[in-house]
Backbone as CSV, one residue per row, in Angstrom:
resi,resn,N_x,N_y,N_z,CA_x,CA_y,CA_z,C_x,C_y,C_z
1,UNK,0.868,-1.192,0.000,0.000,0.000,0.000,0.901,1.237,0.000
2,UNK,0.537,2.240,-0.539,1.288,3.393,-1.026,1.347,4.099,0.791
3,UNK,2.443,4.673,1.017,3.013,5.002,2.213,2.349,6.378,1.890
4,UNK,2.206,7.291,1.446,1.481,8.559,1.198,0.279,8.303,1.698
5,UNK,-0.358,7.294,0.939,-1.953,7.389,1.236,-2.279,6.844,2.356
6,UNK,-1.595,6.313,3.341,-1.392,5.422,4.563,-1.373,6.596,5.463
7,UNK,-0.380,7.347,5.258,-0.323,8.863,6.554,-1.681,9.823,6.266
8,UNK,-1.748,10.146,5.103,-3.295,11.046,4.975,-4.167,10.156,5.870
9,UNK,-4.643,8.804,5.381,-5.699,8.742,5.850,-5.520,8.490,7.416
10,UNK,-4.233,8.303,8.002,-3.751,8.473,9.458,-4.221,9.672,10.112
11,UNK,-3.750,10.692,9.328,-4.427,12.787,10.214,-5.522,12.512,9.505
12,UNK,-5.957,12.225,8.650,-7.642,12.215,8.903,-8.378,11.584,10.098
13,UNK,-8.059,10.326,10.455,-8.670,10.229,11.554,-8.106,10.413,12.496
14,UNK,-7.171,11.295,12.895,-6.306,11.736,14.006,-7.101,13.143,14.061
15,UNK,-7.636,13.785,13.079,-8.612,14.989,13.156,-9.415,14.911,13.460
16,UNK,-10.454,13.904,13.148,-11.560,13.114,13.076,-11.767,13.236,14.435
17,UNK,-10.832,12.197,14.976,-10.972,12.049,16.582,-10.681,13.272,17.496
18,UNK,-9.696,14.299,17.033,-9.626,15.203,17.880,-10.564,16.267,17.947
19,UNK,-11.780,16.256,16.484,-12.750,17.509,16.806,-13.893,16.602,17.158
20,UNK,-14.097,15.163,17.552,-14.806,14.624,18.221,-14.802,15.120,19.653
21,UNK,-13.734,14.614,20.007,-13.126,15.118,21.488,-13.349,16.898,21.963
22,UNK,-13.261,17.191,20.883,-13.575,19.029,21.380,-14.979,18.964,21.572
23,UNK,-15.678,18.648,20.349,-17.416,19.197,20.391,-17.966,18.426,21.569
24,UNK,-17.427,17.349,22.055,-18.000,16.785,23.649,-17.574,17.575,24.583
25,UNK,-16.347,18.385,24.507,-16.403,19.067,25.828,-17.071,20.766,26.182
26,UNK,-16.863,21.265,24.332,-17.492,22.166,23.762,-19.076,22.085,24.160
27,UNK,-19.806,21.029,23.476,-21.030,21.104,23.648,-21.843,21.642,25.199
28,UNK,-21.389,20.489,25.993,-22.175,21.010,27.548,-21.763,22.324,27.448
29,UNK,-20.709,22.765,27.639,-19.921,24.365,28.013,-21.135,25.004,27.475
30,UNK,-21.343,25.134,25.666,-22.364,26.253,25.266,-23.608,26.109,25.351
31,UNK,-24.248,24.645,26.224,-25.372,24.344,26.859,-25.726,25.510,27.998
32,UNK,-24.643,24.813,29.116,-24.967,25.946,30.357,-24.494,26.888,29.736
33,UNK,-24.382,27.743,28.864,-24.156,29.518,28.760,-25.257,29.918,28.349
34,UNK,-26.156,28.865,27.438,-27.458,29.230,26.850,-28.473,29.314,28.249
35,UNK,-28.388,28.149,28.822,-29.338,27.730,30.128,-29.233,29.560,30.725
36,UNK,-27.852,29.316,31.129,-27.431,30.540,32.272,-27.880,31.775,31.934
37,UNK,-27.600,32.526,31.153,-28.082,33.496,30.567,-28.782,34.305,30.693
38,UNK,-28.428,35.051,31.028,-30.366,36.285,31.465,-30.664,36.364,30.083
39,UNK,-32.230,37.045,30.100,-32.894,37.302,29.688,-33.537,38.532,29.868
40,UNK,-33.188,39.965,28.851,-33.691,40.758,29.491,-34.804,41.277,28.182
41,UNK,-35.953,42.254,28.684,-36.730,42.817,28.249,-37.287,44.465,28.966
42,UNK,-37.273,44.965,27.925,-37.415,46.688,28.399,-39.217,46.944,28.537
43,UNK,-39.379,47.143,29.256,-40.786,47.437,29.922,-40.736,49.108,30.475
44,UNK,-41.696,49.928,29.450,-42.211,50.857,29.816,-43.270,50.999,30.723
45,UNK,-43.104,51.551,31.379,-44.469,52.182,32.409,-44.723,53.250,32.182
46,UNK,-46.229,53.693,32.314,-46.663,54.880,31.925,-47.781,55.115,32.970
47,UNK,-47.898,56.701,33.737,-48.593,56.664,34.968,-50.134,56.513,34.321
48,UNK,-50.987,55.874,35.505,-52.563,55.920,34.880,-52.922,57.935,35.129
49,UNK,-53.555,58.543,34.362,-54.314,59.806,34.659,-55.602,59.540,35.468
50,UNK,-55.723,58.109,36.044,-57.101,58.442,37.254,-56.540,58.499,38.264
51,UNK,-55.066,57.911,38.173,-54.943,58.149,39.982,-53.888,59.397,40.375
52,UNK,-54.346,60.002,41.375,-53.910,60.676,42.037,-52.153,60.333,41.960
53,UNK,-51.057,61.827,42.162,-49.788,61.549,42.224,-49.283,61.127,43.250
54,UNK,-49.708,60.760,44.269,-49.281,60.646,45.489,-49.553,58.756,45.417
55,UNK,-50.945,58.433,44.353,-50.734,56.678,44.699,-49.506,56.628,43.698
56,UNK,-49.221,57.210,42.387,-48.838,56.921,41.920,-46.855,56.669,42.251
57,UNK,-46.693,57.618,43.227,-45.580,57.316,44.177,-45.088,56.189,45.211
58,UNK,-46.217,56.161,45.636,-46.532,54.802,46.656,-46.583,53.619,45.963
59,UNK,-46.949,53.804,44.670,-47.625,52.376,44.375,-46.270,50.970,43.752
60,UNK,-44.849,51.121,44.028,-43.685,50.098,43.769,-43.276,50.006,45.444
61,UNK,-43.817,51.098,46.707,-43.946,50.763,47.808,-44.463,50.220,48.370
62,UNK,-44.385,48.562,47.894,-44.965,47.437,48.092,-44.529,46.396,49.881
63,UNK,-44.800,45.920,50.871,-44.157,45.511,51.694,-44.018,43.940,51.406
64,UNK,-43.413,43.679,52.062,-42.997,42.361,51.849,-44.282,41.082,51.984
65,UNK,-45.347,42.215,52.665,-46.400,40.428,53.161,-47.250,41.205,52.000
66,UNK,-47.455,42.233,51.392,-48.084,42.482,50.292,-48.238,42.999,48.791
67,UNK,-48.586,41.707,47.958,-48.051,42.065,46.578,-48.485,43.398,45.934
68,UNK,-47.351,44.227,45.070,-47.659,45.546,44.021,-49.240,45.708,44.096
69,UNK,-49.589,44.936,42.887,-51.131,45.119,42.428,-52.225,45.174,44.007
70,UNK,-51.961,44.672,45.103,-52.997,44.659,46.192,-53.053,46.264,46.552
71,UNK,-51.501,46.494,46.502,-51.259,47.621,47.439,-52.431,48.887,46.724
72,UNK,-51.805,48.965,45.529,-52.857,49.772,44.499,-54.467,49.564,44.500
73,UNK,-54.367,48.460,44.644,-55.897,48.900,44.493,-56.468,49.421,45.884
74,UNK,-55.910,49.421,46.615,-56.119,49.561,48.437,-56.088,51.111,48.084
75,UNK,-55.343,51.492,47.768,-55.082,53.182,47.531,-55.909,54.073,47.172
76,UNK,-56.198,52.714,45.746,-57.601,53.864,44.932,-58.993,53.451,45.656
77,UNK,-58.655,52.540,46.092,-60.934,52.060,46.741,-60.914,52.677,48.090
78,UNK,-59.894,52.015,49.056,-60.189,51.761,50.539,-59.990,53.652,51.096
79,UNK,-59.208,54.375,50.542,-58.706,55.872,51.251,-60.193,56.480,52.041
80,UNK,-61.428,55.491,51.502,-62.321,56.178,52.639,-63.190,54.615,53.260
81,UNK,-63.281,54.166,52.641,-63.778,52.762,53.281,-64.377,53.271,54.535
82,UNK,-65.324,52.854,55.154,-66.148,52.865,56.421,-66.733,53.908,56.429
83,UNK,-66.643,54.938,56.335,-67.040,56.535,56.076,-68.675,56.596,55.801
84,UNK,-69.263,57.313,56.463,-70.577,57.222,56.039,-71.706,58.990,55.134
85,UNK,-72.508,58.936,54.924,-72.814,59.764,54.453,-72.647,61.186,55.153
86,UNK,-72.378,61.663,56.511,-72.123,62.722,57.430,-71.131,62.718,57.201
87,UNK,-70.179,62.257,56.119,-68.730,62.774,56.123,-68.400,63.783,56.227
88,UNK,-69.193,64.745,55.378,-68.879,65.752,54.065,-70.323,66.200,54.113
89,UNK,-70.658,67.693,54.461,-72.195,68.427,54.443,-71.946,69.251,53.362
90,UNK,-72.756,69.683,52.579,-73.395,69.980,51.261,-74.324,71.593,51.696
91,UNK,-73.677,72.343,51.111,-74.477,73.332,50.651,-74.076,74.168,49.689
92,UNK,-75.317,74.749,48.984,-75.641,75.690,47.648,-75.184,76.788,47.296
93,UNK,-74.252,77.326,46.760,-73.474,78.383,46.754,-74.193,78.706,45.615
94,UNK,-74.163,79.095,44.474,-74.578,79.409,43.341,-75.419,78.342,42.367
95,UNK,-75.938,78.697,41.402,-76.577,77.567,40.603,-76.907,78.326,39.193
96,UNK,-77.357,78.046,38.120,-78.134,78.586,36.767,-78.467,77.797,35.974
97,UNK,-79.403,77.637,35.303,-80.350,76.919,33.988,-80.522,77.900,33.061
98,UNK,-79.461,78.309,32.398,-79.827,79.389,31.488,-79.079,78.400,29.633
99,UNK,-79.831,79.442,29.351,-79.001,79.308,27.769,-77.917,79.972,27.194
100,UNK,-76.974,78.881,26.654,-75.454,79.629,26.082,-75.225,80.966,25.606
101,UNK,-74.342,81.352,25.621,-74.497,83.336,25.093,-73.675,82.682,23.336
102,UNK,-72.878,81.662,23.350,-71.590,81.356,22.048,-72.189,79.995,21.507
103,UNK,-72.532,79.224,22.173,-72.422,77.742,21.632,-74.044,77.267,21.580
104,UNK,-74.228,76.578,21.192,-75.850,76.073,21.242,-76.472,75.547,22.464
105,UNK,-77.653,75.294,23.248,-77.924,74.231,24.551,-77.653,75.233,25.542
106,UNK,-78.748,74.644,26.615,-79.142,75.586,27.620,-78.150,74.549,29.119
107,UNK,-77.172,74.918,30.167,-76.645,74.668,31.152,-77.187,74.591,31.976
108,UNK,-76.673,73.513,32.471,-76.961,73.230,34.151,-75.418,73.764,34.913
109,UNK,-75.578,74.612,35.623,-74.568,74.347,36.158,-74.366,75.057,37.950
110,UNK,-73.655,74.023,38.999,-73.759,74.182,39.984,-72.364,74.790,40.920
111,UNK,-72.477,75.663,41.655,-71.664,75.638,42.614,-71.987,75.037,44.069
112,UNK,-71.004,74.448,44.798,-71.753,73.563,45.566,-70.460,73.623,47.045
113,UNK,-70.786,74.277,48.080,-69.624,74.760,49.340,-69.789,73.264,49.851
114,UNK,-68.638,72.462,50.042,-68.555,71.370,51.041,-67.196,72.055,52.436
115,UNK,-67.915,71.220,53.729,-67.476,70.899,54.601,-67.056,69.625,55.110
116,UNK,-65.795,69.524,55.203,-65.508,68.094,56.134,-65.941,67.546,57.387
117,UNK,-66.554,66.916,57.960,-66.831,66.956,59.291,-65.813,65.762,59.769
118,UNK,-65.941,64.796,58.893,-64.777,63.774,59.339,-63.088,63.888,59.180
119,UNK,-62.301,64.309,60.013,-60.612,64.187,59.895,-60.100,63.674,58.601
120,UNK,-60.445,62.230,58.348,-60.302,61.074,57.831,-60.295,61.242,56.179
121,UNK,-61.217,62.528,55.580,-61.030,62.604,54.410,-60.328,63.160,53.866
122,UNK,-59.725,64.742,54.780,-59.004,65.879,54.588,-58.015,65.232,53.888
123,UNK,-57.390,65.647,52.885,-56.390,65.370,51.821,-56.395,63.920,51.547
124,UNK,-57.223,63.317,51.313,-57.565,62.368,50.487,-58.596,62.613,49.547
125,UNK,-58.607,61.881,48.338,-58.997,61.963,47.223,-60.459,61.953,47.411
126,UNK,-60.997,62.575,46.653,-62.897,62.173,46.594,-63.545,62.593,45.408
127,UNK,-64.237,62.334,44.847,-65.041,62.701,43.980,-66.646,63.356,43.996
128,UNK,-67.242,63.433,42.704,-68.974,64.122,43.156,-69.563,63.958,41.905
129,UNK,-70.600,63.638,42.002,-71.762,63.592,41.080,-72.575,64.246,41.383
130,UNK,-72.960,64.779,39.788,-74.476,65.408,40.136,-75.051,64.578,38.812
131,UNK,-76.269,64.208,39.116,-77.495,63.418,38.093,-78.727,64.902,38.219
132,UNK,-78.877,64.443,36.695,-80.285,65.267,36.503,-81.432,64.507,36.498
133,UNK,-82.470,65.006,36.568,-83.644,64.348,36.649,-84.888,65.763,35.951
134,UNK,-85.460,64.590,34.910,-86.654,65.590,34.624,-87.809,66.104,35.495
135,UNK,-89.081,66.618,35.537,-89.702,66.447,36.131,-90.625,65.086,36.756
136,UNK,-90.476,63.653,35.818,-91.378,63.001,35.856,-90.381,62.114,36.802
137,UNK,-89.260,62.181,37.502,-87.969,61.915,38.321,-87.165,60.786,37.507
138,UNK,-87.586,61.242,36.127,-86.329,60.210,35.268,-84.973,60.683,35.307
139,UNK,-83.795,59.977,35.244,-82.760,60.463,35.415,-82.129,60.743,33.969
140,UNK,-81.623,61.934,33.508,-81.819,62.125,31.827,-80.086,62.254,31.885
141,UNK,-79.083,62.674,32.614,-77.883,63.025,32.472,-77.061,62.891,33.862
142,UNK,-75.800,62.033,34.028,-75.038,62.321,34.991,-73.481,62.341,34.900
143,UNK,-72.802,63.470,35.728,-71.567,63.800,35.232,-71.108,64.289,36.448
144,UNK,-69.763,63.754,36.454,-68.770,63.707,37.510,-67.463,64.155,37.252
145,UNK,-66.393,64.112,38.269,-65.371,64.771,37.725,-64.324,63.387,37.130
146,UNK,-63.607,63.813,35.753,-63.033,62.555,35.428,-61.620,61.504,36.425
147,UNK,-61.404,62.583,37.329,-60.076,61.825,37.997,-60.821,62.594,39.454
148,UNK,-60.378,61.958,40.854,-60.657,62.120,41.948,-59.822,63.563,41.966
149,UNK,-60.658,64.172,43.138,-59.619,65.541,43.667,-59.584,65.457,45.011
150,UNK,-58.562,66.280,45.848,-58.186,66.612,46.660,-59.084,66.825,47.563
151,UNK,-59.292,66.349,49.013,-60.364,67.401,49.363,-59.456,68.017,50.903
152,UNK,-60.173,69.332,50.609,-59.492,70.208,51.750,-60.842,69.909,52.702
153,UNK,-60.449,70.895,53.619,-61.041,71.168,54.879,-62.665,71.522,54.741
154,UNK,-62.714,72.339,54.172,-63.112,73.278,53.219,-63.097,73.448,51.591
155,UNK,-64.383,73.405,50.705,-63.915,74.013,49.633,-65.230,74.010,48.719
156,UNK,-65.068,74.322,47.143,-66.052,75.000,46.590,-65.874,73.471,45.357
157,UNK,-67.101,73.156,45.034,-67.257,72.134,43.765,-67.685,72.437,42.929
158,UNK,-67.591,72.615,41.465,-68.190,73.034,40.335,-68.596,71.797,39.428
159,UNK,-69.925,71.984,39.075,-70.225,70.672,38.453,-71.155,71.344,37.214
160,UNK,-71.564,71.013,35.904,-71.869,71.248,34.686,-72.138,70.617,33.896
161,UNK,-73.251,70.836,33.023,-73.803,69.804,31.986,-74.584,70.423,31.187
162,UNK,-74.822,70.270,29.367,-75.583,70.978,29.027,-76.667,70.103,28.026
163,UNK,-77.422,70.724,27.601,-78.923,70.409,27.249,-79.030,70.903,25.619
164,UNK,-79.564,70.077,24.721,-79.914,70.951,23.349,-81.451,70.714,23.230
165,UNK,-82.289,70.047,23.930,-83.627,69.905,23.950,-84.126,71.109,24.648
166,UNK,-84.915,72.529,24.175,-85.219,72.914,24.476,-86.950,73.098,25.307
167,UNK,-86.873,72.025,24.783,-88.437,71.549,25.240,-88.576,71.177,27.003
168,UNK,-87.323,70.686,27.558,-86.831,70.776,28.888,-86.931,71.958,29.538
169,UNK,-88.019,72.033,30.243,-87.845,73.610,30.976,-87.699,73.491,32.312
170,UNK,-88.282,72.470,32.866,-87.426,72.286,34.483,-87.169,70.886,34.273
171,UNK,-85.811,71.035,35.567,-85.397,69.699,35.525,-84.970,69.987,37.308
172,UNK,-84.538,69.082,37.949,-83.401,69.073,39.808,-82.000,68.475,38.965
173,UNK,-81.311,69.131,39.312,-80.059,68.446,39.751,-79.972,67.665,41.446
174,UNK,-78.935,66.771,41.184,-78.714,66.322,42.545,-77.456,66.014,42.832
175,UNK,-76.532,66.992,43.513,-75.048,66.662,44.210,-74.909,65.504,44.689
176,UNK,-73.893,64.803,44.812,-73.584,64.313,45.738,-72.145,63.860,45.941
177,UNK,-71.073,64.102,47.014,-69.407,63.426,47.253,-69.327,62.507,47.255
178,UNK,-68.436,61.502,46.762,-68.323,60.429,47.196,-66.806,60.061,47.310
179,UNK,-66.465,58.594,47.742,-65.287,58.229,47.259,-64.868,58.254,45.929
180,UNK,-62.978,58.058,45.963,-62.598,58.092,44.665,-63.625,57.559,43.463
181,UNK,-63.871,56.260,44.160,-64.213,55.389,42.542,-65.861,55.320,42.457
182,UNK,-66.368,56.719,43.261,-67.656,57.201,42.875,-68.705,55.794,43.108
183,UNK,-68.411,55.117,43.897,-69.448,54.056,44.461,-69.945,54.165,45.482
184,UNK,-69.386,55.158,46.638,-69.572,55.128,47.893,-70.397,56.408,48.222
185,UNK,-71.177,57.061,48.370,-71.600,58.573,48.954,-70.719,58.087,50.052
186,UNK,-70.331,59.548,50.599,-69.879,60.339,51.358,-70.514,61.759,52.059
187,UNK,-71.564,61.867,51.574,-72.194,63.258,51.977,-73.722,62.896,51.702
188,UNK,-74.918,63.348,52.318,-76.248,63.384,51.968,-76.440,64.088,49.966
189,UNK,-77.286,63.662,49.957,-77.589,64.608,48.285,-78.036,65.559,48.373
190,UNK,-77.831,66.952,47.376,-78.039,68.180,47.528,-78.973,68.155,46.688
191,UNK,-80.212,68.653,46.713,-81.360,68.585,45.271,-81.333,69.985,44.988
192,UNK,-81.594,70.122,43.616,-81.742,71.968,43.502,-82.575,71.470,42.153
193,UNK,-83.554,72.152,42.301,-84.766,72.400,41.829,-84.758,73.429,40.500
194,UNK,-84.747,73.237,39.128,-84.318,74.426,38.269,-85.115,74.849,37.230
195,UNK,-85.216,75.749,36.686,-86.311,76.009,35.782,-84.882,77.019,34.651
196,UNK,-86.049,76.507,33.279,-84.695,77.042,32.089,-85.206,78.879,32.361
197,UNK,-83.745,79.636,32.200,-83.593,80.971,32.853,-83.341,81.181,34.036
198,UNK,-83.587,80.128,35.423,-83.130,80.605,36.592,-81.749,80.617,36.734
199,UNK,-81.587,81.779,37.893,-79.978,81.997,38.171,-80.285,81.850,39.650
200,UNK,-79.382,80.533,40.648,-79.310,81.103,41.868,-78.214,81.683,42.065
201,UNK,-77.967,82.934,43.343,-76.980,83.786,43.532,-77.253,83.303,44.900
């Protein structure tokens, strides 16, 4: 047999065997680097506009016996929990049922003085509705404020809604505070009684 072709095919399988021998020790190695490996992904957060800045601070101030998502929702429901309708007393500062001077449709619109009587709400969040009602006590329109506000000690509520049926000539509005997420009254209801053209002062 030719002595040439005897050594080739010798480093052939002398290669053979030695990149056998690598890719076995190779292989596991780039196993666990794949296994090991983080994994990362970029996650934006973006604040919600219903909640208040103050949950929105609190809310990765999670404790250890309670998960993120609990803490939050505790923030936005519970800030009045137990609270009953004498929270918060209701009275009539201004009012009018008139028709637009620029735009079309006749306004409802209320000013409304609240008092705190309870500690417990002062600078926590609250909200207010007022519902209309025709004369026959159907409820035709209700509108609230879109994100909770502040409530002081003291303070003044403005609430508004308007009408293109002129055929509506009286209607009541009816106030009322509540918690943030507008399920709870917090205050008795304020009724105001309106006829299209009245102004209360």
């Amino acid at each position: 047999m030719n002595i040439e072709y005897i050594s080739d095919l010798y480093q052939i399988q002398l290669m053979s065997s030695t990149l056998t021998r690598l890719l076995t020790v190779l292989l596991p190695l780039i196993t666990i680097l794949l296994v090991s490996s983080p994994v990362y992904a970029q996650v934006t957060i973006l604040p919600g506009t219903d909640l208040p800045e103050i949950e929105i601070q609190q809310q990765n101030q999670s404790t250890p016996d309670q998960p993120p998502q609990q803490q939050t929702t505790e923030l936005t429901t519970n800030l009045t929990t137990g609270l009953d309708t004498n929270s918060v007393s209701l009275k009539l500062a201004a009012a009018h049922y008139i028709p637009l001077t620029v735009d079309p449709g006749n306004q409802v619109k209320l000013f409304v003085d609240y008092n705190v009587s309870n500690p417990e709400v002062v600078n926590k969040p609250i909200n207010a509705i007022m519902e209309v009602y025709a004369t026959n006590e159907t409820l035709i329109r209700t509108s609230s404020f879109p994100s909770p506000i502040t409530a002081n000690e003291t303070g003044t509520i403005q609430l508004a809604t308007t009408f293109n049926d002129d055929a509506l000539k009286n209607l009541t509005a009816v106030v009322t505070v509540t918690d943030p997420s507008k399920e709870s009254p917090i205050s008795e209801p304020l009724r105001v009684p309106l006829t299209l053209g009245q102004v209360i002062e």
